[in-house]
TIDOMI-739050 format. One line per field, with one value per atom (N, C-alpha, C): z, y, x; atom name; residue number from 1. Coordinates in steps of 0.001 Angstrom, whole numbers, padded with zeros to 6 digits, always signed. Each point is the difference from the previous one (the first is absolute). Layout:
Z <- Z;...
Y <- Y;...
X <- X;...
atom <- CA;...
nr <- NUM;...
This chain:
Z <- -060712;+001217;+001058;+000060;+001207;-000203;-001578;-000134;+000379;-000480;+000843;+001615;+000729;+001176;+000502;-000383;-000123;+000163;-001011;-000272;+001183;+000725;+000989;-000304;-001022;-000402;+000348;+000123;+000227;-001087;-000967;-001243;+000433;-000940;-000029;-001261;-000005;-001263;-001210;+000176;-000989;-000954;+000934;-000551;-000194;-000232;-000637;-001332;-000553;-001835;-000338;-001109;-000443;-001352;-000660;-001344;+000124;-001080;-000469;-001313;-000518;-001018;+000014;-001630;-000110;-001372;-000252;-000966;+000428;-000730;+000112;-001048;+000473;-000613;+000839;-000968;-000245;+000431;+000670;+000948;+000327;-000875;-000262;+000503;-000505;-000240;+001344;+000531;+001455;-000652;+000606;-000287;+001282;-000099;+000752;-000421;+000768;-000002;+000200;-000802;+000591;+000470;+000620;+000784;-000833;-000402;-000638;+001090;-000054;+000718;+001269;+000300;+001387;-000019;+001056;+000026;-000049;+000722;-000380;-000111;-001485;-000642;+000944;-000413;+000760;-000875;+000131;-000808;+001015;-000684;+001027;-001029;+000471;-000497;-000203;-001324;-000224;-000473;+000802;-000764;-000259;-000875;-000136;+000729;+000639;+000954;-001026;-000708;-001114;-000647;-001060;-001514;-000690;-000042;-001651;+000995;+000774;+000955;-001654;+000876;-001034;-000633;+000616;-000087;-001078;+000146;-001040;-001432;+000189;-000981;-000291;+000259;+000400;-001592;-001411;-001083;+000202;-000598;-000364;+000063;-000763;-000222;+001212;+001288;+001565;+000362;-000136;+000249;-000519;+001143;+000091;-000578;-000065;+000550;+001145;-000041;+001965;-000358;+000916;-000006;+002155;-000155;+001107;+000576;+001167;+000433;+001110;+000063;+001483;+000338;+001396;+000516;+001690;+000285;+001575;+000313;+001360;+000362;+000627;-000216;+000509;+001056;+000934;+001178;+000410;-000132;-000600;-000556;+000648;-000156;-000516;-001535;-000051;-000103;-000854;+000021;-001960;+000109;-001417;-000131;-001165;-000492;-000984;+000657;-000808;-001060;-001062;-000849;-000652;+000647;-000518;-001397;-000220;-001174;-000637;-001716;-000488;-000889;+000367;-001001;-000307;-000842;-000754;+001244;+000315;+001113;-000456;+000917;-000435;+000259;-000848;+000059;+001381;+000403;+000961;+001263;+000622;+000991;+001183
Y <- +041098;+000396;-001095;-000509;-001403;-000650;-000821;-001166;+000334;+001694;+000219;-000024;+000151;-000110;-001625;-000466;-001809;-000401;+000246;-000364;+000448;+000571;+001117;+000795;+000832;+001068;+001357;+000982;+001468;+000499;+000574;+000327;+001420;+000357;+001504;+000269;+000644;+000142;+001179;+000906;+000431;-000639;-001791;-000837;-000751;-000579;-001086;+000037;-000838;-000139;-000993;-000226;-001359;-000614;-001187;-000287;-000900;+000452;-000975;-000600;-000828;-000454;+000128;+000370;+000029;+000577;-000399;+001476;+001426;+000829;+001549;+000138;+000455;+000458;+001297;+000653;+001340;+000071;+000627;+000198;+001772;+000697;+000959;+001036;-000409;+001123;-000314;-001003;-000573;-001686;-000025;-001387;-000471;-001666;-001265;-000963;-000619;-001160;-001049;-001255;-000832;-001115;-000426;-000678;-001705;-000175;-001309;-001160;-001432;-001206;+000093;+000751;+000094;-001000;-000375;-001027;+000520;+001715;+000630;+001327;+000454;+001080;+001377;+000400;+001168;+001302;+000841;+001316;+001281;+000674;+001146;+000855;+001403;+001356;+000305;+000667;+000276;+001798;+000693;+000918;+000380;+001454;+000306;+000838;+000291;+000280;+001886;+000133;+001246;+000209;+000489;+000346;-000610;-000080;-000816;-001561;-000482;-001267;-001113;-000963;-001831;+000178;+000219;-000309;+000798;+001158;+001197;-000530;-000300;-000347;-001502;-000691;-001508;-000249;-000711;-000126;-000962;+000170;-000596;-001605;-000014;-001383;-001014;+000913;-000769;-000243;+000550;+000241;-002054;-000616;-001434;-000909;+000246;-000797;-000349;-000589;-000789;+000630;+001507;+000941;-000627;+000617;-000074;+001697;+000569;+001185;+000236;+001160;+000150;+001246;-000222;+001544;+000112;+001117;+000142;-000048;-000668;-000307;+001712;+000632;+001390;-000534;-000080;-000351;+000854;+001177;+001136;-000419;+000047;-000690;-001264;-000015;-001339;-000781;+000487;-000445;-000029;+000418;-000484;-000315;-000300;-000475;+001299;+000821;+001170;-001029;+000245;-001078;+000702;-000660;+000223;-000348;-001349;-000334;-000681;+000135;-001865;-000616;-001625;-000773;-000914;-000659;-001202;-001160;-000541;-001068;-001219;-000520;-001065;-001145;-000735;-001808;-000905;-000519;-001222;+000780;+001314;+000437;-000520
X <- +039080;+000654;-000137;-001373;-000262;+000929;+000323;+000771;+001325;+001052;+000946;+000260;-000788;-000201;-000079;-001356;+000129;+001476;+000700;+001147;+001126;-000219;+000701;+000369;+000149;+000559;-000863;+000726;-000910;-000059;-001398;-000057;+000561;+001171;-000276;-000457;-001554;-000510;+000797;+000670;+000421;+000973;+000711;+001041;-000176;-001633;-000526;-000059;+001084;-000042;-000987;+000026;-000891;+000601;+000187;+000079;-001064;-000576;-001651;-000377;-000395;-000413;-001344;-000639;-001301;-000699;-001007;-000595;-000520;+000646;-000070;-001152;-001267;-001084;-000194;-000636;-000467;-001372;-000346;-001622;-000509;-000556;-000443;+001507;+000297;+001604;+001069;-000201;+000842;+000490;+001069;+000671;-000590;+000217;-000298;+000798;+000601;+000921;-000630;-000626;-000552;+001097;-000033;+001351;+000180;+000947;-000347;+000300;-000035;+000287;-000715;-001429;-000229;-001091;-000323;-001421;-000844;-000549;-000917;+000162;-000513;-000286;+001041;+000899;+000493;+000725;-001029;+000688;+000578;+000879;+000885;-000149;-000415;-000050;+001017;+000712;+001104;+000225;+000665;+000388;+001335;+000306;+001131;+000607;+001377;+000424;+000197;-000476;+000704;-001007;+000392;-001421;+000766;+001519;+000728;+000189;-001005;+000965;-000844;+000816;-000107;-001484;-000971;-001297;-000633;+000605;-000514;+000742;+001120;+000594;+000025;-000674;-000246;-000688;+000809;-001255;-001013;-000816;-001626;+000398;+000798;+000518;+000150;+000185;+000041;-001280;-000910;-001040;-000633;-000541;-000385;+001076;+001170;+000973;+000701;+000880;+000207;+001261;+000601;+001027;+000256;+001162;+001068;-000472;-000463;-000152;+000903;+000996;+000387;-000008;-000485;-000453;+000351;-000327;-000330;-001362;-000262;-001745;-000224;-001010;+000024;-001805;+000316;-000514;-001839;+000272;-001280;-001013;-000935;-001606;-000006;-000593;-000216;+001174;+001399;+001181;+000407;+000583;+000810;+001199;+000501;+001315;+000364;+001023;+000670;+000987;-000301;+000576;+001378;+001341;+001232;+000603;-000668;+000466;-001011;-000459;-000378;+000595;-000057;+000998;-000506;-000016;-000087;+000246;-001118;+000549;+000671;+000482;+000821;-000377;-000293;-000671;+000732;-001237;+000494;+001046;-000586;+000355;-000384
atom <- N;CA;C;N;CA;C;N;CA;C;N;CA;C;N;CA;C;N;CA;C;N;CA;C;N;CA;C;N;CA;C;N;CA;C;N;CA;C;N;CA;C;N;CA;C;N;CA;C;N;CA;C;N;CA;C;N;CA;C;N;CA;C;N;CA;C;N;CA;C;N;CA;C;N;CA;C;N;CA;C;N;CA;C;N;CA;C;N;CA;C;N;CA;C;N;CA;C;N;CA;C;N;CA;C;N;CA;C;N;CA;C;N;CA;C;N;CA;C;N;CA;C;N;CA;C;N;CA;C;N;CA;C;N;CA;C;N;CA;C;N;CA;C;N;CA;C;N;CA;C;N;CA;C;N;CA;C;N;CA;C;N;CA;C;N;CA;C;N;CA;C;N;CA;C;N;CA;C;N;CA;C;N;CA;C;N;CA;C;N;CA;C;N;CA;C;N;CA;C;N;CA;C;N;CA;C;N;CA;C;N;CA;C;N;CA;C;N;CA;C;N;CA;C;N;CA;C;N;CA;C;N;CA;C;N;CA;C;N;CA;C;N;CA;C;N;CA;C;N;CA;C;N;CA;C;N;CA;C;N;CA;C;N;CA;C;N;CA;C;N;CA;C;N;CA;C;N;CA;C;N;CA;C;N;CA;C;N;CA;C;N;CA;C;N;CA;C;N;CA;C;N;CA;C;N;CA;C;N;CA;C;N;CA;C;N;CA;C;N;CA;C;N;CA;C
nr <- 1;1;1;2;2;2;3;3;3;4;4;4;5;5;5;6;6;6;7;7;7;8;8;8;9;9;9;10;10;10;11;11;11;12;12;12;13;13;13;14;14;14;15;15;15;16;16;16;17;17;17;18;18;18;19;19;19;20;20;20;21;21;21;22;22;22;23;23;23;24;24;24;25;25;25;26;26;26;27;27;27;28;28;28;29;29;29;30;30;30;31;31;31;32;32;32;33;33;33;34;34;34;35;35;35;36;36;36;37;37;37;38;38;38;39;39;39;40;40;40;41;41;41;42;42;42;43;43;43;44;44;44;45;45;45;46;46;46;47;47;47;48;48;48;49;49;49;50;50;50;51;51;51;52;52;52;53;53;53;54;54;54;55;55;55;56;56;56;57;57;57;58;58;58;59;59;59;60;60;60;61;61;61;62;62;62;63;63;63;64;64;64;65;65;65;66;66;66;67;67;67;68;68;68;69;69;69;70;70;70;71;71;71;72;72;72;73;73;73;74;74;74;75;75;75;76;76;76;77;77;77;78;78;78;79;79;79;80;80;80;81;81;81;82;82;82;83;83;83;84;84;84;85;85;85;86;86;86;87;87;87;88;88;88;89;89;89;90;90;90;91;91;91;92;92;92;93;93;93
């Protein structure tokens, strides 16, 4: 939200999207996005916006590979990424 603001913009948090690259690991039954290309270490709590959303249905197979995530930032305590979609990221973005 700072860096929208920085930027001049007014966050309205329910219309903050995100597309992210990273590994999606599994941490006692909660996803984490570890963010890839950053200089230091940065993970985002991820949940599903549903019970059938991406994540639930997300295979094993994503799980510590470098996937494409897009979501809305949901602003509420610590903060997560309601995760809309995952994809196969795309090289040399």
């Amino acid at each position: 939200m700072q860096a929208i603001r920085d930027a001049g913009f007014t966050p309205v948090p329910e219309d903050v999207r995100m597309t992210l690259t990273g590994i999606l690991e599994s941490r006692d039954g909660r996803w984490v996005l570890k963010l890839d290309r950053m200089k230091t270490l940065m993970e985002l709590p991820c949940d599903d916006g549903r019970q059938d959303g991406p994540l639930a249905r997300a295979p094993k197979e994503n799980a510590g590979r470098v996937v494409e995530v897009r979501g809305r930032w949901i602003a509420e305590g610590p903060g997560a990424l309601e995760v809309e979609t995952i994809s196969d990221a795309v090289a040399d973005r």
